[in-house]
N, C-alpha and C positions, 0 to 999 in steps of 0.2 A: 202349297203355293210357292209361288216363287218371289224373291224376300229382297227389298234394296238393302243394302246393309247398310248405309247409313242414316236411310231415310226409314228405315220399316217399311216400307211402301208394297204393298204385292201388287208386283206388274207381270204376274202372269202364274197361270195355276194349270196342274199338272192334274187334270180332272178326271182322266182315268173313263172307266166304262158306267152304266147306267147299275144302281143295283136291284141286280134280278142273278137268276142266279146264270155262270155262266155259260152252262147247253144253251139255253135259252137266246145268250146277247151272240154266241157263236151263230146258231142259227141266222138269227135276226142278219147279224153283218154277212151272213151271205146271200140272205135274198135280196139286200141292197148292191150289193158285187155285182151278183148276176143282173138285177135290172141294171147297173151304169153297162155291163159290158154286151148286153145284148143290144142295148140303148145305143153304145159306140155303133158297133158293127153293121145296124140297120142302116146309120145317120151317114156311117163312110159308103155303103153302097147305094144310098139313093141320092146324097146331095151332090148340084154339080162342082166345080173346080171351082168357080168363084162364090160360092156357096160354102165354101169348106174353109177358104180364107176371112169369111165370114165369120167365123165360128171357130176358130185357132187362139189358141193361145198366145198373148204379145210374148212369151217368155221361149216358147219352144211349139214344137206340130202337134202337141196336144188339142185336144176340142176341149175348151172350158164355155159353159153355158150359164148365164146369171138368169133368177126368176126373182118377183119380187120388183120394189124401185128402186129408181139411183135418181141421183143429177151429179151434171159436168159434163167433163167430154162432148161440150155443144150442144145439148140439151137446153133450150129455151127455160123449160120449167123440170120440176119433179114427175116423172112418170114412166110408169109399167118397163121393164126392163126390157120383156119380151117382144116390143114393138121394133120389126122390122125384122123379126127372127122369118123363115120359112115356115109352112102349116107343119113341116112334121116335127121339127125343132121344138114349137110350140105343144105338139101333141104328146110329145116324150118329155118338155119339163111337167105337162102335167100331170103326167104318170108319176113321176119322182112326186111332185109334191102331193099329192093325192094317197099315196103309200100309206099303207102305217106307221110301217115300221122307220121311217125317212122321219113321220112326224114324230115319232117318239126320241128320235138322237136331234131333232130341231129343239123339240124340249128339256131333254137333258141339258143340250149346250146352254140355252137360254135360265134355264136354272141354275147351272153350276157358275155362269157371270151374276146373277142377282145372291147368290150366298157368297161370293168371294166380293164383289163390288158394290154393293146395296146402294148408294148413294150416286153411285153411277149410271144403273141402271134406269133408278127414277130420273133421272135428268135426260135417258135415251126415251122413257113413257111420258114425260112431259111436254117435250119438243114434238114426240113422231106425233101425238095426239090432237097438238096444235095443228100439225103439218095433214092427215087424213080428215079435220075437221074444215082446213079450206080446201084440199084435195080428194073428195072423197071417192074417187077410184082408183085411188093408191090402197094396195090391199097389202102386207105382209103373206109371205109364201106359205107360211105354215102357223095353223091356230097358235100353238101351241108355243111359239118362240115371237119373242117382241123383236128380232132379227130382224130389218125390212129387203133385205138379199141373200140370197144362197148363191153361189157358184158349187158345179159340179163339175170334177175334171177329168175324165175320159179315156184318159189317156193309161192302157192296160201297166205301163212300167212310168207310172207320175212322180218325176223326180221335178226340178226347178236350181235354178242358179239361185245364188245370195238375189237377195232382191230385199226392197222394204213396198208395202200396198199405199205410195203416198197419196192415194184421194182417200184414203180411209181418215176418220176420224181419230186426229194423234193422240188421243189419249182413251180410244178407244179400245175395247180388248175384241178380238176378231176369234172365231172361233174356228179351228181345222180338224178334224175327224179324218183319220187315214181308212179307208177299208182295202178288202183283194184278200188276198191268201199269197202270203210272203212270211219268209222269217225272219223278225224285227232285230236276232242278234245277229244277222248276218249284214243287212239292208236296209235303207227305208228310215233311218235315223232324221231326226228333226235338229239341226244346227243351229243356233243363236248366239250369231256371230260376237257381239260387244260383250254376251254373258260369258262368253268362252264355255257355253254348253252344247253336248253333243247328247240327244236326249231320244232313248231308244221307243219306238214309238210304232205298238204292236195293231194289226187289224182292228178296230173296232173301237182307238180308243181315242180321248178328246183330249186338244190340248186350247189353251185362249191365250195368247200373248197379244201386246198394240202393235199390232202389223208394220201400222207405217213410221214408226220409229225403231224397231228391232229391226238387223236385217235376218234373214231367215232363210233357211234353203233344206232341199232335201238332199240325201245321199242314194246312190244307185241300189236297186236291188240285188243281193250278194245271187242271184240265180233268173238274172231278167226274161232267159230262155224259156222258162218253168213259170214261173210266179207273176203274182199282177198285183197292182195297187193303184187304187183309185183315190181318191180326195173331194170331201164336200166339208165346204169353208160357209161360214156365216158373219155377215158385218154391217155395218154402215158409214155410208159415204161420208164424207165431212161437210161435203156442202149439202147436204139437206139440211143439217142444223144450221150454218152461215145462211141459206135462203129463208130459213125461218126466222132466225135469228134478227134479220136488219128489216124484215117487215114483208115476207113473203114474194123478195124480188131477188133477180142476182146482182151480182156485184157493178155490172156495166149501168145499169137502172138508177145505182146509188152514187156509184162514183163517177163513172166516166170511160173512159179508156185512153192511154197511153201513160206516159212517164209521172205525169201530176199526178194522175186518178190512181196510180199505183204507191205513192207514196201519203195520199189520202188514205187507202186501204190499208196500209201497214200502221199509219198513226191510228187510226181506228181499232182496231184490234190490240193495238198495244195499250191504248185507253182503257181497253176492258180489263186487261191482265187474260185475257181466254186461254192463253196455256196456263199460268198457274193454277186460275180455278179448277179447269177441267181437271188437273193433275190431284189438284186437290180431294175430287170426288174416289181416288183410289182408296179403298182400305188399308188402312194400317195394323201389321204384325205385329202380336204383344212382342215386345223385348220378352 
């Protein structure tokens, strides 16, 4: 884990690969490699030009695709991710989620946050449970992980600038699995910026840090001519919990909108204490 030092706190675990034995999770990560990169290659020769701006990453010309719910980004309500994707967009996230082998690292990830976060995680199966109880065609992508989004990032050399995921859930831990076939001490390193860690970060393996508060970036691959790395990240939005939270509306419903309704919203929130709580649900390290 990764350890506040003053606080004990683990805000982020270093969860490594699934245990089986390693032939086995090698295998595994490259028949995952190969379906994201045949999955690319299809997706770039049939979508057209505005179809492909569709499906870009905001960070750089990568294709990142989410399956799964969200809300925000204009979203009236919580729902399906995949709505407004293209048929074949839609037919290759189902391949990815349909996999086995996809459902078995959705599972690892989602285990390895309920053994490092326990208290965390019940307040992510409490809330999603309320929220697929008045929603019931919001489905999670994979049995196997109480994740309710997957992003899958396409792009054969997937590096990223510093950035923080701020519609994630701040005190949420997001899960990133690196795959491809690169060499980790050459490339491909996981940077967390305010930790001043620079955390080498091989095919296959899982890392959970709170996205939207860590900033985070990747580093180039030492052989980008050669070598490829992909990325499948697992998380949750924050406003699905805010929508659930103040009674299954968004915020314009409850406050308003402009300058008042904005300062209605921050007195609210601050009445809950919802950062400290939430912070509160992290696991703490024995001293």
């Amino acid at each position: 884990p990764i350890v506040d030092k003053r606080s004990r706190t683990v805000i982020g675990v270093l969860a490594g690969r699934p245990n089986c034995t390693p032939p086995r999770w090698n295998n595994c990560v490259k028949r995952m490699s190969a379906v994201l990169d045949s999955g690319r290659r299809e997706l770039e020769s049939h979508l057209t030009d505005s179809q492909m701006k569709g499906v870009k990453s905001t960070r750089g010309q990568s294709i990142a695709l989410q399956a799964g719910y969200q809300y925000g980004n204009g979203r009236p309500h919580p729902m399906p991710r995949s709505q407004g994707y293209p048929l074949s967009v839609k037919e290759f996230l189902d391949k990815v989620t349909s996999d086995p082998n996809f459902e078995e690292l959705a599972g690892f990830m989602s285990n390895s946050f309920r053994s490092y976060a326990p208290d965390l995680i019940k307040h992510y199966e409490e809330t999603l449970a309320k929220l697929r109880h008045h929603r019931p065609d919001l489905v999670e992508p994979f049995l196997s992980s109480i994740l309710p989004t997957v992003t899958v990032n396409l792009r054969p050399c997937t590096s990223c600038a510093p950035h923080r995921d701020s519609a994630n859930l701040p005190f949420g831990l997001c899960g990133i699995t690196s795959l491809g076939s690169f060499g980790p001490s050459k490339g491909g390193h996981l940077v967390l910026w305010e930790l001043k860690l620079v955390v080498e970060f091989p095919p296959g393996s899982t890392i959970l840090i709170p996205s939207s508060i860590i900033m985070h970036s990747n580093l180039p691959l030492g052989n980008p001519a050669q070598e490829r790395r992909f990325s499948f990240t697992q998380y949750a939005s924050g406003e699905l919990f805010r929508w659930v939270e103040i009674g299954f509306r968004g915020h314009k419903s409850m406050f308003g909108t402009g300058a008042r309704a904005e300062r209605a919203k921050s007195k609210h929130y601050e009445s809950l204490d919802y950062a400290k709580k939430g912070f509160a649900m992290l696991a703490k390290y024995p001293s």
